[in-house]
N, C-alpha and C positions, 0 to 999 in steps of 0.2 A: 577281619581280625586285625587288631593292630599287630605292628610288625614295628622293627629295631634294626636299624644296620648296624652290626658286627662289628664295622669297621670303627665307628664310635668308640669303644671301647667303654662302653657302659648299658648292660640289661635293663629295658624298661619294660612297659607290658607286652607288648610283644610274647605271641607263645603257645603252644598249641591250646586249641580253643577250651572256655572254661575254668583258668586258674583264680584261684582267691584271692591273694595275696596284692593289692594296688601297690606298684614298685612307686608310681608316681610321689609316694612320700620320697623317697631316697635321689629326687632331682634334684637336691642340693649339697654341697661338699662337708657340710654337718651335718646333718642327716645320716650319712655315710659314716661318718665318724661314730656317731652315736649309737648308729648299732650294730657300731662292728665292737664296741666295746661293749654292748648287751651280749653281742654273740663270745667276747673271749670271758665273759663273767661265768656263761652256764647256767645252771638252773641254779645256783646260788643267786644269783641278779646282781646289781647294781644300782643302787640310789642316785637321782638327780643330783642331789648336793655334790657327788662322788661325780658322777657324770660330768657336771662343769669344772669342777676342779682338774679332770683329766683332760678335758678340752678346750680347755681356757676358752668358754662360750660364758656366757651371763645365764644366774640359774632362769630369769626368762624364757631366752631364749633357747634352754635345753624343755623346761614347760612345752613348749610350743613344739617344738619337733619331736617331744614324747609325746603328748597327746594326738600329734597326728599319725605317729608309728600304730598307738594303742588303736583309735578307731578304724586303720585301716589292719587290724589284725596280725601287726608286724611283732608288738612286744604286747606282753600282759603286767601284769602285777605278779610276784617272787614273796609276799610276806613282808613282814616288817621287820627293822632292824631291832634290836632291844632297845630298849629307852637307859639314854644316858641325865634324863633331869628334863627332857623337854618332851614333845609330839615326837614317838618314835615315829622312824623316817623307814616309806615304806618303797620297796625295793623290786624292779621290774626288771624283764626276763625276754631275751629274744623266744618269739614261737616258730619251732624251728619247720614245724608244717604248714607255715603258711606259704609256703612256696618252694617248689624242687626242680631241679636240673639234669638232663642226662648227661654222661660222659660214658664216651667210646673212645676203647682203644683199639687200634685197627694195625695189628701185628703182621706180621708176614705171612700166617699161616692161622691164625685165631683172634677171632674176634672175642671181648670183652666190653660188657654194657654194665653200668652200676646206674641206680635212681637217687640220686642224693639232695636231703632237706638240707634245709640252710643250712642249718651249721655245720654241713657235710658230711650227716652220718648218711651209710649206707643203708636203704630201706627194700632194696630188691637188688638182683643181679644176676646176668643171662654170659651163658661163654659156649661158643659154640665154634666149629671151624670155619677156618677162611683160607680163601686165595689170594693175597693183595696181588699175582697175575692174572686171576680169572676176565680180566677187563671191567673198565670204570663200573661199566650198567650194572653187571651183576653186582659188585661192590658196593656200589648205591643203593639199590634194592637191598640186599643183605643186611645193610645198615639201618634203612627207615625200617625193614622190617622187624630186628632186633627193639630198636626204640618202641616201635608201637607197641610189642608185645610187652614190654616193660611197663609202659605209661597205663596201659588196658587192665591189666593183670593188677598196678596198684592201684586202683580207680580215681588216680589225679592226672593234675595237670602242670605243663612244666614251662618254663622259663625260657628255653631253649636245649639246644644242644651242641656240648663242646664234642671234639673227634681230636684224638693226638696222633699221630703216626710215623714212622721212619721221614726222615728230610731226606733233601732239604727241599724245602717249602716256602712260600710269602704267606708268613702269618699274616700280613695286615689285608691283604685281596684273598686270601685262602684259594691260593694256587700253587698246585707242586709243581716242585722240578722235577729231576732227575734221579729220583728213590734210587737209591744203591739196590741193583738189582732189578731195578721194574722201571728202564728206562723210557717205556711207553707211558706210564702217567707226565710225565712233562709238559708242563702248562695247561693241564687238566684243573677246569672253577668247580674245585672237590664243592666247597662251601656255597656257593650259590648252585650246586646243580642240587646238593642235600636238602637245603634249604627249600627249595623249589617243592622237590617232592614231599619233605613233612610239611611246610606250609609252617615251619616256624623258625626263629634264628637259629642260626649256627657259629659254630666258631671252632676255626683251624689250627692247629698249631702242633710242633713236632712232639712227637713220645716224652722226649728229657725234659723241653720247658715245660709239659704240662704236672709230668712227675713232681720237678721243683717248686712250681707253685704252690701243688698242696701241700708241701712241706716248707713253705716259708709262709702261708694262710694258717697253717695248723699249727706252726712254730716248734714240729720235732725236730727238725735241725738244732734249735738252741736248747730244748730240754723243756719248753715251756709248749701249753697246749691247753685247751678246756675240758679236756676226758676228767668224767669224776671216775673213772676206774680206779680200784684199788691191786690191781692181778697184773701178771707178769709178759700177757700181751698188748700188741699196740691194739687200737682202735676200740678203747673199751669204752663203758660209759657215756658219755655222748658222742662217743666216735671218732676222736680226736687224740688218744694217749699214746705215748709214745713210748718205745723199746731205748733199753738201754745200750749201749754198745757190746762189740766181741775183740776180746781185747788181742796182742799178739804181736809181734812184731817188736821187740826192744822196747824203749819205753812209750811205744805206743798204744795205748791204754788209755781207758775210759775215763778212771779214778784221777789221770795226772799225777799219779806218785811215782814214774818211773818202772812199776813191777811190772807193769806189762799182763796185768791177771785183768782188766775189762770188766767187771764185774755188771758194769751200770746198776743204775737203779730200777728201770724199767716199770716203774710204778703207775704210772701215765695218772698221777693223782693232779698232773693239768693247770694246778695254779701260779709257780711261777715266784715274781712278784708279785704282792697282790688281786689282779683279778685279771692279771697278764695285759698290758697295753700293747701287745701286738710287736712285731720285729720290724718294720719296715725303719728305712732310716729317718731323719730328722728330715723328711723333704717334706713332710706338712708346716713345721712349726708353729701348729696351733692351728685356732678354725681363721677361718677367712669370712670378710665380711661379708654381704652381697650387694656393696653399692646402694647402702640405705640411705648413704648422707650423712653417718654419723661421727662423731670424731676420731680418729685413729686412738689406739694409745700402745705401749710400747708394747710388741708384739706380736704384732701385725691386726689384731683385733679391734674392732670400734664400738662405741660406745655412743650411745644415747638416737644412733635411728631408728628407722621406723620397721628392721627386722634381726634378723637372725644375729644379730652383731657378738665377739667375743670377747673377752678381757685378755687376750695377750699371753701370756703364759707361752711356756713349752708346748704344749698341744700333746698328743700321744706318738705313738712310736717313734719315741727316741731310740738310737742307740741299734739300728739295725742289725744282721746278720750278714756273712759273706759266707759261701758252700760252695762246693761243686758235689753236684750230682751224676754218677756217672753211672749209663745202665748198657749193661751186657747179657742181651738175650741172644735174639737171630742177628743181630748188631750189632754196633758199641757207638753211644753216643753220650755228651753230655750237657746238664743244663746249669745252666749259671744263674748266682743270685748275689746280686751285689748291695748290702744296703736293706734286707730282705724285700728286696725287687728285683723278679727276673731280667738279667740281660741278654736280648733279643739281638743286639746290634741295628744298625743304619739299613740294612739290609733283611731284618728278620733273620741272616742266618748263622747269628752263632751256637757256635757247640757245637760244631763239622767235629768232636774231638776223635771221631774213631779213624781218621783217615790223614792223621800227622804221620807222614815217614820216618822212623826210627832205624831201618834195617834199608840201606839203598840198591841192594841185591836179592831182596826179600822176595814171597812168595805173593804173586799176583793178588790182589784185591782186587772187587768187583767194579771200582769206582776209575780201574784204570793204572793208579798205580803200582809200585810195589812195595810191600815191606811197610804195608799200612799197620800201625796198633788190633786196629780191627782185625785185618787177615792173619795177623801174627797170633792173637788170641785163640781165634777162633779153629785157627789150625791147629793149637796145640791142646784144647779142649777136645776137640776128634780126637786126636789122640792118646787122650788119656792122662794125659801131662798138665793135671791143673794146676800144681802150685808153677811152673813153668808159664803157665797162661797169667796165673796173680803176677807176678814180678815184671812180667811183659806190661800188665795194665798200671801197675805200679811205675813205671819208666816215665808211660805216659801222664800219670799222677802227677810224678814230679816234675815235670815240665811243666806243666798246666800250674803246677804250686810257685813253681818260680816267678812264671809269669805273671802272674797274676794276684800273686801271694794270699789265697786262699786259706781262710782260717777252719776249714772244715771239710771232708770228702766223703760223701755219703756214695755206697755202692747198693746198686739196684738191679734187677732184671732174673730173669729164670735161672741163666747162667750161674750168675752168682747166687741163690735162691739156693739151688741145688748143692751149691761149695761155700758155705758161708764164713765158715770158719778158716778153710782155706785161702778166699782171699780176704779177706781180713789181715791175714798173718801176712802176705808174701805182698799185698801195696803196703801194708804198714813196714816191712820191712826195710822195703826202698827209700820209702819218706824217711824212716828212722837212719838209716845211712846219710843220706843227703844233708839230714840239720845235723847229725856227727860234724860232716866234713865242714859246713859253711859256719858251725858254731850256732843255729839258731834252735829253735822251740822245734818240736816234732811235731808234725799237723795230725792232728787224729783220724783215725777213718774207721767208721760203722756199718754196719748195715741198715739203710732205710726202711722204715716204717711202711706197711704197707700191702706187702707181700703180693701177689702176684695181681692184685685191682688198685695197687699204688698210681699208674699209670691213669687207666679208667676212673679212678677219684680226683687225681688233677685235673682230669681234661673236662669235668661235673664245674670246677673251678672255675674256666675259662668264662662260667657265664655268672657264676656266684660271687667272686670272689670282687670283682669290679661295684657289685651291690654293697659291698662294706670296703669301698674306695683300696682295695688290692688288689687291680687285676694289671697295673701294666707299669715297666718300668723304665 
């Protein structure tokens, strides 16, 4: 079987034995491009002509890496456009079965498995209990064995398999540390022993990054996404639409008119701007050549060698997104996206955010010290005292907004699942005080998209998401 290290940060064939889909077209950094903008079009598609102009590539050279998507079963034909006085221009469509991913999320107490196609709809999905103290072996076994029944049960084959889980952790070796709580996995190779046993890639990384990914791949953080859903839940249509916010909190509010009523849209109708170019920041600038020999010309694109060469232009995802994601289950962690790409840090471990001291006489946490966000939360959620727990996570909101001057704060996890409304109101509260005092904008905060396989559909990501040049930041 071919196989892929992880550590690359890019899926190739590699993958349990069987799959369709040749990734070998997507070795190149247009490539990437091209159908990641098939995949934000949807089954509306997108036209070549449109294709180069969004990627400032030469319509050649989009020919060329559409016809090898088409023959290797990546994109089809979508119909043709209407004719404006010429050869209407006929418009292709990522196929989203031609290759799927597993993602597991490996909670404290419950495990979650989702089978996710390209374009990251969900096509099966298994949730059963767990021990993350049981030790590694059972752990391991428990996992391969959820993936198999998953992969068997929908008679394909997959790409690999992402795992997210409580940190902190070395996403780039997929080795944990010292799990809050389960100080026996420390320096346990989760990812090369899983790996081992399914016989196909893997890829580690904590609960919160993986969560944010999907939501900066899927682009419900900014309101943009490919769901043709027209209905007032997320993941409709292609799988992708997004929930509007719950508003609360002084004039922290969805609409931004101050009332504070939330209403969002929640339409998840997906298109955005045009056919959505994606969130990521300006760090492409366009396509890149591949050392054809051809002349440069302004925009980092070349012209006239002997391959994939671009015209320069803006390229696609301008104009990125910045969020925190913060999730409060059996936990509290958060993940960061700066630019709509997550940041991991130098270390793989940012977003430790449940375990900033707030309270220096506080009540023990499990990580050692006191008066952590986390143990303060989650002590007051025992008992009973949710809007008390919101203002607590809210504290730490606004720290994290300061710092970092975050334009968005999406809340996740059961916890909050459970009290939606509630914290909604009392983080937006805090924030809403804080821009009072300092005189600035009020950061908004939602609830993520998602709902309790938000998790397990990011970590599908970690192996998807790198096949349309978004998986690492």
């Amino acid at each position: 079987m071919n196989r892929t290290s992880a550590e690359s940060g890019v899926s190739l064939p590699g993958r349990i034995e069987g799959a369709g889909a040749n990734l070998l077209a997507l070795r190149t950094h247009n490539g990437a491009l091209v159908l990641d903008l098939l995949r934000t079009a949807g089954t509306t598609g997108i036209s070549r002509l449109e294709l180069a102009e969004r990627t400032g590539l030469t319509p050649q050279a989009v020919s060329k890496i559409t016809a090898r998507l088409r023959a290797d079963g990546l994109a089809a034909e979508a119909g043709q456009l209407a004719s404006t006085g010429g050869k209407p221009r006929t418009v292709l469509r990522l196929v989203p079965e031609a290759g799927h991913a597993v993602g597991l999320h490996l909670d404290r107490d419950e495990l979650t498995a989702v089978l996710c196609d390209l374009a990251g709809t969900v096509v099966a999905e298994r949730r059963v209990p767990l021990g993350l103290g049981a030790g590694a072996g059972a752990v391991v076994e428990g996992a391969a064995r959820e993936t198999e029944a998953l992969i068997v049960a929908a008679g394909v084959s997959v790409l690999g398999v992402g795992v997210a889980l409580p940190g902190p952790l070395d996403h780039r070796r997929g080795v944990l540390h010292r799990v809050t709580g389960f100080p026996e996995w420390d320096g346990f190779p989760l990812r090369d022993a899983l790996a081992e046993r399914l016989g196909a890639p893997v890829v580690v990384d904590k609960d919160t990054n993986a969560a944010a990914l999907g939501l900066a791949v899927s682009g419900c953080a900014s309101g943009r996404a490919q769901g043709q859903g027209q209905g007032q839940g997320p993941r409709q249509g292609s799988g992708l639409g997004c929930e509007g916010g719950l508003g609360g909190g002084g004039d922290n509010d969805n609409d931004s008119d101050g009332d504070g009523d939330g209403d969002g849209d929640g339409d998840g109708d997906g298109h955005g701007d045009g056919h959505g170019v994606g969130d990521r920041g300006a760090d492409h600038g366009g396509a890149r050549d591949r050392d054809h020999g051809g002349d440069r010309v302004p925009g980092g694109g070349v012209r006239g060698g002997g391959g994939e060469g671009g015209r320069g232009g803006a390229g696609v995802r301008a104009g990125g997104e910045t969020f925190a994601y913060l999730h409060l289950g059996t936990g509290l962690g958060a993940g960061l996206v700066f630019g709509g790409a997550v940041h991991r840090g130098a270390r793989t471990g940012a977003g430790e955010f449940g375990h900033q001291v707030i309270q220096l006489d506080g009540p023990l946490c499990d990580c050692g010290n006191r008066g952590c966000v986390e143990a303060l939360c989650l002590a007051a959620v025992g008992r009973g005292a949710v809007d008390e727990a919101a203002r607590v996570l809210g504290a730490g909101a606004a720290n994290l907004v300061g710092l970092l001057d975050i334009d968005l704060v999406l809340l996740g996890g059961r916890t909050v699942a459970a009290h939606q409304e509630a914290f909604v109101r009392g983080v937006g509260a805090v924030l809403g005080e804080r821009a009072r005092r300092e005189g600035t904008g009020t950061v908004p905060v939602r609830v993520a998209p998602g709902g309790a396989r938000g998790v397990a559909e990011g970590a599908a990501q970690l192996l998807l998401a790198p096949l349309f040049g978004r998986g690492e930041g």
